[in-house]
KEKE-3310 file (N, C-alpha, C; in steps of 0.2 Angstrom, whole numbers, plus 5000, padded with zeros to 4 digits):
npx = (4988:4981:4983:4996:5000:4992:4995:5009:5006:4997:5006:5015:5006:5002:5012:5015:5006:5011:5022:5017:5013:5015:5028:5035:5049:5059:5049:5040:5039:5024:5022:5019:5008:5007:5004:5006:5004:5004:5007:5005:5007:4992:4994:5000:4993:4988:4999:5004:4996:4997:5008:5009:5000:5008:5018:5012:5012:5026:5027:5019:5012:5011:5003:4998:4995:4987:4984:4979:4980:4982:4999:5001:4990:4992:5004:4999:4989:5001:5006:4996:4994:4990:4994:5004:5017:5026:5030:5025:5029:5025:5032:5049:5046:5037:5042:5053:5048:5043:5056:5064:5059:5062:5052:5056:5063:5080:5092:5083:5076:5074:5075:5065:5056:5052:5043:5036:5029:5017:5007:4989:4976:4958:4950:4951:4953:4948:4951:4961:4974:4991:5005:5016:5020:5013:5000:5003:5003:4989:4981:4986:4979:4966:4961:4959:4955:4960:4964:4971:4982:4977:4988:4993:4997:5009:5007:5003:5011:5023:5016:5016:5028:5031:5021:5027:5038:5035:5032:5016:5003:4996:4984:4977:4974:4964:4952:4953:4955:4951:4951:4960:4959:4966:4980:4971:4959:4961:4964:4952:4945:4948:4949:4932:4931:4930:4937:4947:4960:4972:4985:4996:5002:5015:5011:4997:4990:4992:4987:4973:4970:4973:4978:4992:5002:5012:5029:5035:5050:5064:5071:5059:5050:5060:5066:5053:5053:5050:5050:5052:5051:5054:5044:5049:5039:5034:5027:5030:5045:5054:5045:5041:5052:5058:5048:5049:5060:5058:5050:5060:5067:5066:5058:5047:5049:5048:5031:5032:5036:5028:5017:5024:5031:5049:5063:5075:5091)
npy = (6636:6624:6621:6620:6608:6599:6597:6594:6581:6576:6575:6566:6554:6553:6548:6534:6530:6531:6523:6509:6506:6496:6495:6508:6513:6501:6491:6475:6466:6458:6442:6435:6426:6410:6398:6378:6367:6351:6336:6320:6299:6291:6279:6288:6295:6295:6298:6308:6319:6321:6325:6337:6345:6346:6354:6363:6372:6374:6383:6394:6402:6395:6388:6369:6361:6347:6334:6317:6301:6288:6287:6286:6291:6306:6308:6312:6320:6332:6334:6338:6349:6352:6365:6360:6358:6352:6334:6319:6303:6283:6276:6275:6277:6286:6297:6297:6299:6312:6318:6316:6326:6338:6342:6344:6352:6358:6349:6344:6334:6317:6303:6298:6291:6273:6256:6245:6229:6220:6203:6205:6198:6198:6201:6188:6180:6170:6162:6158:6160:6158:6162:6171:6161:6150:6157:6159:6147:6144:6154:6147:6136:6141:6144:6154:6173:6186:6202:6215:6230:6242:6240:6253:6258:6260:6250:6242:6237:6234:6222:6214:6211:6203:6193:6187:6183:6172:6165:6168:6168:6181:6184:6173:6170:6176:6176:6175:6185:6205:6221:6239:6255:6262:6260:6262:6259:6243:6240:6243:6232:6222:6224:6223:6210:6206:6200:6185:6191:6201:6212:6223:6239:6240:6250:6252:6242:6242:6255:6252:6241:6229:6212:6204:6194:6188:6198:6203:6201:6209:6202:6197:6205:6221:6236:6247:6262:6280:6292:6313:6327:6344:6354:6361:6371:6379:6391:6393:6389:6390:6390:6378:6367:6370:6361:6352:6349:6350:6336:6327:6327:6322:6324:6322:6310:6300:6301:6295:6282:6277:6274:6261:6266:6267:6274:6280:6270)
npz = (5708:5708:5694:5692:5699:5692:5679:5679:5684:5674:5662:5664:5666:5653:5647:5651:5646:5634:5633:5634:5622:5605:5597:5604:5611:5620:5618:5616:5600:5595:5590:5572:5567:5561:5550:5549:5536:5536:5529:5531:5536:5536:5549:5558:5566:5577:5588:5583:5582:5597:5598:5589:5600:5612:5603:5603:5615:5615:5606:5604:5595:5582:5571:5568:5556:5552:5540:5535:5527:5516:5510:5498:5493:5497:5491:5479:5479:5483:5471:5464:5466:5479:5494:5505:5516:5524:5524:5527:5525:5523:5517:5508:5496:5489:5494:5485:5474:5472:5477:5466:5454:5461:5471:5484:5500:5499:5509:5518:5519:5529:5538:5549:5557:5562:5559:5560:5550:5554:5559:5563:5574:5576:5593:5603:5594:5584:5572:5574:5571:5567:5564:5552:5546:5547:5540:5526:5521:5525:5516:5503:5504:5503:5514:5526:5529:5523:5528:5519:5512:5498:5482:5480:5491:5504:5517:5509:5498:5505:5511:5499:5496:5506:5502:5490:5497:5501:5490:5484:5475:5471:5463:5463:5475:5477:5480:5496:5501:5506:5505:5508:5507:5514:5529:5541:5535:5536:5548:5554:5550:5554:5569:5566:5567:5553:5547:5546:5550:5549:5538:5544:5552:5567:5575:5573:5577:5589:5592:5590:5599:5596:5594:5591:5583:5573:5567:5556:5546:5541:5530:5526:5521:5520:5528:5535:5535:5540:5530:5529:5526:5520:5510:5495:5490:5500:5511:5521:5525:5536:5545:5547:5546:5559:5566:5560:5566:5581:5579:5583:5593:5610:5618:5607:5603:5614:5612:5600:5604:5613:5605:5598:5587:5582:5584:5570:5566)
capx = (4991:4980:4987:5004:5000:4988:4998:5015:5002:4996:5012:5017:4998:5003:5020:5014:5000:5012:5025:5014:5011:5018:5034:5038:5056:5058:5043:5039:5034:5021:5024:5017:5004:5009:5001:5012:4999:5006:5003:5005:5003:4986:4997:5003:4989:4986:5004:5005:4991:4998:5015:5005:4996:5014:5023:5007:5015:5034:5028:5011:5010:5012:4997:5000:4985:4988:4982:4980:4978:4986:5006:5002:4984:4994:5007:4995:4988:5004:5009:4990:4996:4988:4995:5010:5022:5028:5026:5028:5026:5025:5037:5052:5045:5034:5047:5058:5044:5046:5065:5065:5054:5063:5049:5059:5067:5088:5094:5077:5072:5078:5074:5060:5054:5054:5040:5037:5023:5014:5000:4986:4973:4951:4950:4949:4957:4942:4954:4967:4980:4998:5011:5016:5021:5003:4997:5003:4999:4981:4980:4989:4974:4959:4958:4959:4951:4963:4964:4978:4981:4978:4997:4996:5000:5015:5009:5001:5019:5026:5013:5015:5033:5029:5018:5033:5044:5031:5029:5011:5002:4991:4979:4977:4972:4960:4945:4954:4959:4950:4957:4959:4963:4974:4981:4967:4955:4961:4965:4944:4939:4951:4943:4927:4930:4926:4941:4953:4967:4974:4994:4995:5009:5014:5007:4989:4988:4993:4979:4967:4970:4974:4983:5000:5002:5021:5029:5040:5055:5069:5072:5051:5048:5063:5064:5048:5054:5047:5055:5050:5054:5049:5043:5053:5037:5033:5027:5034:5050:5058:5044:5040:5058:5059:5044:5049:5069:5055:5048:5068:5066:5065:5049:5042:5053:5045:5027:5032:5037:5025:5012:5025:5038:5056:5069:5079:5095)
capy = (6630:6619:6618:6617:6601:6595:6597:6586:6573:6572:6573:6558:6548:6552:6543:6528:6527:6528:6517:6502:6505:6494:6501:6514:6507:6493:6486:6467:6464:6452:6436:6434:6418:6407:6391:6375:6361:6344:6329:6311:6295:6288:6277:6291:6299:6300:6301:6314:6323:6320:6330:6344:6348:6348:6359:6373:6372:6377:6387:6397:6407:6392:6381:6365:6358:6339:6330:6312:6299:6285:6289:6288:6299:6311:6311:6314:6328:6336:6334:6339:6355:6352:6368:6355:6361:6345:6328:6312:6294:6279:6274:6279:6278:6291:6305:6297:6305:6319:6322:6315:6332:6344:6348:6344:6358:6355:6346:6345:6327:6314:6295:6299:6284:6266:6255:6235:6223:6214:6200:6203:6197:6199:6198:6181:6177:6164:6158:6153:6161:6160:6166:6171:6154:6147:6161:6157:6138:6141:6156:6144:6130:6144:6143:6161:6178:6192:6211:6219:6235:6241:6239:6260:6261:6257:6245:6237:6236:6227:6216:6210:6207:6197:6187:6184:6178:6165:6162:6169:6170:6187:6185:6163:6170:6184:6175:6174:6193:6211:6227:6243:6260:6265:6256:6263:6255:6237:6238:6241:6227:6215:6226:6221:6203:6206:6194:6183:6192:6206:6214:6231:6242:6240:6257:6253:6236:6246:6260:6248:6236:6222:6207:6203:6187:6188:6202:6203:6202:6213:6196:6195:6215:6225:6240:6250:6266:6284:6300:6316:6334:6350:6354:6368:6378:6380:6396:6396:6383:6390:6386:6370:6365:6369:6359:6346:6348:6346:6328:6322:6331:6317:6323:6319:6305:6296:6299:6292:6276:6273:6270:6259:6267:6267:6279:6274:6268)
capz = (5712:5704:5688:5693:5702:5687:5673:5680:5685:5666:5659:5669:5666:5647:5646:5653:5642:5627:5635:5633:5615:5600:5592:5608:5616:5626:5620:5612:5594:5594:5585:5568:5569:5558:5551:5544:5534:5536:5526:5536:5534:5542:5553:5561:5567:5587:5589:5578:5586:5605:5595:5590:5607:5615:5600:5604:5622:5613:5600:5605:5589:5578:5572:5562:5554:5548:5536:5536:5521:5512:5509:5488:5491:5498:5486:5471:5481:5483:5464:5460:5469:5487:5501:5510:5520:5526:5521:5531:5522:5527:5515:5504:5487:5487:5494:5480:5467:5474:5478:5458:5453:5465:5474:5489:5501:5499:5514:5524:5519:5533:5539:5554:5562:5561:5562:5560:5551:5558:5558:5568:5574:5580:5599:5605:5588:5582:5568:5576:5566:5575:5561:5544:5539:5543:5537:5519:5518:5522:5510:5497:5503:5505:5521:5528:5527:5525:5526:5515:5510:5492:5480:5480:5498:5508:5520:5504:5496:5510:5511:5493:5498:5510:5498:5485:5501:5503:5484:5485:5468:5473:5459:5465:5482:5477:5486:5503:5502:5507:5504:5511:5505:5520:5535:5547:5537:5535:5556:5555:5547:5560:5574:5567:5565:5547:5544:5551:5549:5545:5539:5547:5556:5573:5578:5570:5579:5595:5593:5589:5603:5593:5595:5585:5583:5572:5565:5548:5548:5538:5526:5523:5519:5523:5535:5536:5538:5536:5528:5531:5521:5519:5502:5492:5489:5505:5510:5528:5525:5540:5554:5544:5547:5566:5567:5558:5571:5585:5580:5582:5599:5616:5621:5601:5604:5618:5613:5595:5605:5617:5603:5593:5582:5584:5580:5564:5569)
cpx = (4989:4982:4995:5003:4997:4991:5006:5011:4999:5000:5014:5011:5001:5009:5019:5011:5005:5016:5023:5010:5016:5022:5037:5044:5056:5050:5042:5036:5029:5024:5018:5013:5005:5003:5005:5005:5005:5004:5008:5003:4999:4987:4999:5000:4987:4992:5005:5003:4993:5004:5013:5003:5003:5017:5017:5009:5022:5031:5020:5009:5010:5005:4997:4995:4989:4983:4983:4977:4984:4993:5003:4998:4987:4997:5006:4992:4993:5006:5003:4992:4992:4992:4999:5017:5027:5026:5030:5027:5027:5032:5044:5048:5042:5037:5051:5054:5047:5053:5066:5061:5056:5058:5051:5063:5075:5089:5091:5076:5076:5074:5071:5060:5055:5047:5040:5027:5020:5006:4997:4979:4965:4951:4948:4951:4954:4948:4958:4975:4986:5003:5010:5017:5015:5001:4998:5002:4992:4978:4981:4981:4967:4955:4957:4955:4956:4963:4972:4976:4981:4987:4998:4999:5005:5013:5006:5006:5022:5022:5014:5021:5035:5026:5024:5038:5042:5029:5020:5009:4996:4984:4974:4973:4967:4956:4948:4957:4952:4955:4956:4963:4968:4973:4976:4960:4954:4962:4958:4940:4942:4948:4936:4924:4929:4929:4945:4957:4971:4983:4993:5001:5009:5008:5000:4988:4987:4986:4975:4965:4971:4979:4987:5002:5011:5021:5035:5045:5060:5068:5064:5050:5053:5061:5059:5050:5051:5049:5050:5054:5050:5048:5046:5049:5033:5031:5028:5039:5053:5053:5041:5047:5060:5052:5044:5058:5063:5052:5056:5068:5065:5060:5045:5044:5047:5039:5027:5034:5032:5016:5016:5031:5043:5061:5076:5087:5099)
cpy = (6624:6615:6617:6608:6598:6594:6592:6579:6569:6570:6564:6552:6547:6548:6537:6525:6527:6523:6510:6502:6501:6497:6507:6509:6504:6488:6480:6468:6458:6448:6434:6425:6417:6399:6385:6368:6355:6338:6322:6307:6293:6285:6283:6297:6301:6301:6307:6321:6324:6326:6337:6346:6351:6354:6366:6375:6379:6382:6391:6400:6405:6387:6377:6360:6352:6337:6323:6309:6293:6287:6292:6293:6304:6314:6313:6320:6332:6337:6336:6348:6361:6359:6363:6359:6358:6339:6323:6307:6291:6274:6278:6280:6286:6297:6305:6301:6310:6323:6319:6323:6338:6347:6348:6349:6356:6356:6346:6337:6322:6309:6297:6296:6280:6261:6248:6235:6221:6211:6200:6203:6202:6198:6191:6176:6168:6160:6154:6154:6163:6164:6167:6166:6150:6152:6160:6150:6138:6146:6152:6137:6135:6142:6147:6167:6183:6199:6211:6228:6238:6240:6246:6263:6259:6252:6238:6233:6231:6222:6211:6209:6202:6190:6183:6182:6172:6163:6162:6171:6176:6185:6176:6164:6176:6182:6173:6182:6200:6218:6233:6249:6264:6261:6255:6257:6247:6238:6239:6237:6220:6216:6224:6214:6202:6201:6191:6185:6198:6209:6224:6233:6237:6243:6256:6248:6237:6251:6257:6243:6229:6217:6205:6195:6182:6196:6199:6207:6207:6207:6197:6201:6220:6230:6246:6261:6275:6290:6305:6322:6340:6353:6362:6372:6380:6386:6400:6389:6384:6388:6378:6366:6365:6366:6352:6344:6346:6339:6323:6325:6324:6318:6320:6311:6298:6296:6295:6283:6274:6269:6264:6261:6268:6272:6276:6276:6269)
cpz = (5709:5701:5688:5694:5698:5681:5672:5680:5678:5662:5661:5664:5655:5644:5648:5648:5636:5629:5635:5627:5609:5598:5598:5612:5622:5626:5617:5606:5595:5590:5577:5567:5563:5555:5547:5542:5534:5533:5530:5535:5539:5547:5558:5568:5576:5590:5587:5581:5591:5603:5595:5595:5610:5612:5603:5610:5619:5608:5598:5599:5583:5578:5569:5560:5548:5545:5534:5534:5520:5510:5501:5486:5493:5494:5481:5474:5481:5475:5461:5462:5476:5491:5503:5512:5521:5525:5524:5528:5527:5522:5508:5497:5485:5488:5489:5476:5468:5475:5469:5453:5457:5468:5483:5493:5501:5506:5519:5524:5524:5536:5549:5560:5556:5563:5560:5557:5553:5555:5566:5567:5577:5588:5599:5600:5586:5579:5570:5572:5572:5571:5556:5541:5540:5541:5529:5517:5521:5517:5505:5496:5504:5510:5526:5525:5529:5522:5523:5514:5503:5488:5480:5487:5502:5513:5516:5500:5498:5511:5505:5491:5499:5505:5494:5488:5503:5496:5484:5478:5470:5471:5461:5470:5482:5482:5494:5505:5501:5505:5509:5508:5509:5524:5541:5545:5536:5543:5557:5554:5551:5564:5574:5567:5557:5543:5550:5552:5547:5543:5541:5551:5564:5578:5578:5574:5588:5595:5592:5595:5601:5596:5588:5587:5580:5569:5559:5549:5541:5529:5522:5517:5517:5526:5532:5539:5534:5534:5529:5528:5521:5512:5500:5490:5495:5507:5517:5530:5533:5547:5552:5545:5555:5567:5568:5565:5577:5585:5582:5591:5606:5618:5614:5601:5608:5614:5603:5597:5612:5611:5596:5588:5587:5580:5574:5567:5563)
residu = (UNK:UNK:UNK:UNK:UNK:UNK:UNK:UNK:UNK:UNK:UNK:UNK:UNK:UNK:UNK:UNK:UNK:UNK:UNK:UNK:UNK:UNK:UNK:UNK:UNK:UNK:UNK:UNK:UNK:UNK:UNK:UNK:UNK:UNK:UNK:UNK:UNK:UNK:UNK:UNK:UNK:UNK:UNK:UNK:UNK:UNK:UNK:UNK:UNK:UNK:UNK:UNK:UNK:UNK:UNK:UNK:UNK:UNK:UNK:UNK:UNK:UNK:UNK:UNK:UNK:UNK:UNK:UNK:UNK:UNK:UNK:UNK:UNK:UNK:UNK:UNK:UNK:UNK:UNK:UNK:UNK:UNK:UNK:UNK:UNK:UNK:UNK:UNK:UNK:UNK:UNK:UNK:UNK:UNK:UNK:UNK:UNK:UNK:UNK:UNK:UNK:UNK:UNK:UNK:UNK:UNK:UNK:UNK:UNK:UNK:UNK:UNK:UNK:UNK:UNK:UNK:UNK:UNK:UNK:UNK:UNK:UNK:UNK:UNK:UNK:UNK:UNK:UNK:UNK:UNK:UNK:UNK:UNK:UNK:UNK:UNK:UNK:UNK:UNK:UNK:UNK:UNK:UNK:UNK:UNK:UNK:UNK:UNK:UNK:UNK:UNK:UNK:UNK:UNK:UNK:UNK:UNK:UNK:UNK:UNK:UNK:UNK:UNK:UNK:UNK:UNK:UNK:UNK:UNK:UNK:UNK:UNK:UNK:UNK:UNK:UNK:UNK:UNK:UNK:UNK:UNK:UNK:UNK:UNK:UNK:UNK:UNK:UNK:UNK:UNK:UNK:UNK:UNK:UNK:UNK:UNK:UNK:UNK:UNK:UNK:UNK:UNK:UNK:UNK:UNK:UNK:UNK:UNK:UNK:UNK:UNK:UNK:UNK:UNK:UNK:UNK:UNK:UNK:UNK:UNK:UNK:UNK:UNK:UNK:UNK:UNK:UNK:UNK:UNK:UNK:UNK:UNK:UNK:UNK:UNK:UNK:UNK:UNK:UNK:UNK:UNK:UNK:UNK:UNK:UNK:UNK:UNK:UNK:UNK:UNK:UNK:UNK:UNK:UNK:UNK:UNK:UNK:UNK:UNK:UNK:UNK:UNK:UNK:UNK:UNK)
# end
């Protein structure tokens, strides 16, 4: 009588126990973790980061590990043949290399965000700097102390636009000029008082707590704006592509505008 009763009861206990095994029907494939390397510009970075923390939210099985530098240092590590997945500048030129060399994915590359110039200031703004157009008549009489960004980096570019809307001789005004290899660290040498003045993004003047004093106008610089693509040797195009579909997304949206950038128009 025992085994009667004992032998349905293990039958039973044994189909259970296969029923919640991988591959037996009705049951889920796990998700293959995945991981997408991202190159960004230095500007882009706590926004960036607030992005990422939400997509681990949407996309539990995905991990995207950024990389943040110079727009040009970036470019030359991907062209040295860096791992990049995705690559966000802070300006067109250096996605042109790129889509000029095919190493671009066909029909992924597209116009991001938007961000603005700006002159800004050290707390309490000792110097007294109010705009760009005194800002070039006391460079021109060596009367300022400014941060720029070196000419291989986008927000160096536009500075050196800037200077030729003002007839600024670069090389005339060396001794009133600093440099900086990327945006983050000419907004530390403002933070530090180190100068009077500095030219730097929106966003950077924003994460720093800076004070802006004018911004650059379309006319001075033109528009500031960042591309973003997924690179054709990519080793996982298609979740680097839905990664890159969620920064256009109203939640990436919002927190790319509360520190500053604008949706290109």
């Amino acid at each position: 009588m025992k085994e009667k009763i004992l032998l349905p009861l293990l039958f039973c206990l044994l189909l259970t126990a296969c029923g919640g095994r991988a591959g037996s029907p009705g049951a889920e494939e796990p998700a293959e973790p995945v991981e997408i390397s991202v190159f960004a510009a230095s500007s882009m970075t706590e926004a960036l980061d607030r992005i990422i923390a939400l997509y681990g939210d949407a996309a539990p099985d995905v991990t995207v590990i950024p990389t943040y530098d110079a727009s040009g240092t970036l470019l030359e590590q991907i062209r040295q043949g860096a791992g990049c997945d995705l690559f966000i500048s802070a300006g067109q030129s250096q996605m042109n290399v790129l889509a000029g060399e095919g190493a671009l994915l066909e029909d992924s590359r597209l116009d991001l965000l938007e961000n603005q110039v700006t002159l800004s200031v050290p707390e309490g703004n000792p110097a007294g700097i109010e705009c760009f157009d005194q800002l070039a008549e006391r460079l021109k009489s060596g009367d300022v102390f400014l941060a720029v960004g070196d000419s291989s980096v986008p927000v160096g570019q536009y500075t050196r636009r800037i200077f030729g809307y003002y007839g600024i001789d670069e090389a005339a005004v060396a001794g009133c000029l600093t440099y900086g290899s990327n945006v983050k660290e000419v907004a530390t040498q403002v933070s530090a008082a180190a100068v009077d003045c500095g030219i730097i993004y929106a966003t950077d003047a924003f994460s720093a707590g800076l004070a802006v004093v004018d911004s650059a106008d379309t006319e001075m610089c033109g528009r500031v704006i960042y591309p973003a693509s997924v690179l054709a040797d990519s080793a996982v195009p298609e979740a680097a592509r839905a990664f890159l579909d969620f920064l256009t997304t109203a939640d990436a949206g919002a927190v790319f505008e509360s520190v500053g950038f604008t949706a290109v128009n």
